[in-house]
N, C-alpha and C positions, 0 to 999 in steps of 0.2 A: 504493500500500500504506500509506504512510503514514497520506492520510485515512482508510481502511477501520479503522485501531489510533485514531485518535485520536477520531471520531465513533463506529464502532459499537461500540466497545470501553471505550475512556478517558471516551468523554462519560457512557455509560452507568454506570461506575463511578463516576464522581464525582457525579453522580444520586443512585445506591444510597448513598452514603454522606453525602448533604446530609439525606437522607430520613430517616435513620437517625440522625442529629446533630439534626434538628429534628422529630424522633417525630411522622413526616406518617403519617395515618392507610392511608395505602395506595398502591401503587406499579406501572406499568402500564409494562410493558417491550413495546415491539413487536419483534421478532427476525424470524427467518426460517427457515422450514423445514428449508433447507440447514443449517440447525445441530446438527439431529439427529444429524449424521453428515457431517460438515464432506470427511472424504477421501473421498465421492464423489461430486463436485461435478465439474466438471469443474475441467481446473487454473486458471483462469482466475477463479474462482467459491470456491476454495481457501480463500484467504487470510480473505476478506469471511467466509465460512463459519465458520472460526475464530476468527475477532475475534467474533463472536455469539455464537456458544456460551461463549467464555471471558467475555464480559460477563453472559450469561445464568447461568453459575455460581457469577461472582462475586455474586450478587445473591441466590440461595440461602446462599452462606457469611456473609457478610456479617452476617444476621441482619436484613434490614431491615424495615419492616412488612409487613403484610401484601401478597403481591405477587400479579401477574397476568401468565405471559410468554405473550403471542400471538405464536406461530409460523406464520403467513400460508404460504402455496403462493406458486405464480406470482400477481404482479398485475396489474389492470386497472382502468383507465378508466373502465370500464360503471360504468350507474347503479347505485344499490343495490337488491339481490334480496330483499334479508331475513333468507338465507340462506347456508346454510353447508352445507360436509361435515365433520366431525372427523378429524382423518389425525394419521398416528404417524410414527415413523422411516420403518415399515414400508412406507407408502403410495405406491404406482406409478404410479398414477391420479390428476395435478395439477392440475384443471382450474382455471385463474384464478379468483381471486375476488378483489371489487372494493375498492377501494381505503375507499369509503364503507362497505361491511360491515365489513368489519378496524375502522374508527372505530366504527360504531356496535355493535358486541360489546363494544369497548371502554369503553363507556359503559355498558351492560348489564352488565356484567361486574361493575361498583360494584352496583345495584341489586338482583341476585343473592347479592351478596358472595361469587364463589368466589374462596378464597385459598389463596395458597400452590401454585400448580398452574402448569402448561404446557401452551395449549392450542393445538393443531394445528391449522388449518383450509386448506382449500381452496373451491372451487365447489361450490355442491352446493344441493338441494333442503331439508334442515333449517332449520327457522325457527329465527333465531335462539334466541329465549327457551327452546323444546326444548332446543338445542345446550347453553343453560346447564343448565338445570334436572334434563334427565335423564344426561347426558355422563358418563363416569367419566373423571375427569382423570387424566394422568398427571404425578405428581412430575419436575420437571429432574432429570436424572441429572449431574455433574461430567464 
């Protein structure tokens, strides 16, 4: 528990706030799904769940620059697809996706400039550049 507070929590904070002290033009949070909705994870999956979204909120409060939280599904190995699904709290259906899509959205993600957003993904058939360009993102909620 500790490293889940001091990595996906603490590291992230002092991130958002280095950012924010040296007005870096923009700021790319990888999180996780499970953060949507941290208590229904399994217990096991809890804690990790919560240190994410409490890093993810603080980075909305903060006021840092412009941000990007990728909220990933399950992941995987595989090579990269392209592709994507866009998922919400909401989403039941979590097929992996790969570790190299999550990177390269993330680089897209600059090139597009969306900011200020939280974006959900999982496996799925959406090419990335779609996923940016037409997607309605949804705001981090606290």
């Amino acid at each position: 528990m500790r490293e889940e507070r001091e990595i996906d929590r603490d590291a992230v904070m002092r991130t958002a706030d280095y950012a924010k002290r040296r007005r870096v033009h923009q700021l790319i949070v990888v999180s996780a799904m499970s953060a949507y909705r941290p208590e229904r994870n399994p217990l096991s999956l809890r804690h990790y769940s919560r240190m994410k979204r409490e890093a993810d909120a603080y980075v909305v409060r903060r006021g840092v620059p412009p941000y990007a939280i990728l909220r990933p599904g399950p992941l995987s190995d595989d090579a990269a697809r392209g592709s994507i699904a866009l998922a919400d709290e909401d989403t039941e259906f979590m097929p992996p996706v790969s570790r190299a899509d999550v990177a390269e959205l993330a680089l897209r993600r600059m090139t597009y400039d969306v900011r200020n957003r939280t974006i959900g993904l999982v496996g799925g058939h959406m090419p990335l550049a779609e996923a940016l360009t037409g997607a309605q993102f949804t705001p981090v909620s606290a």
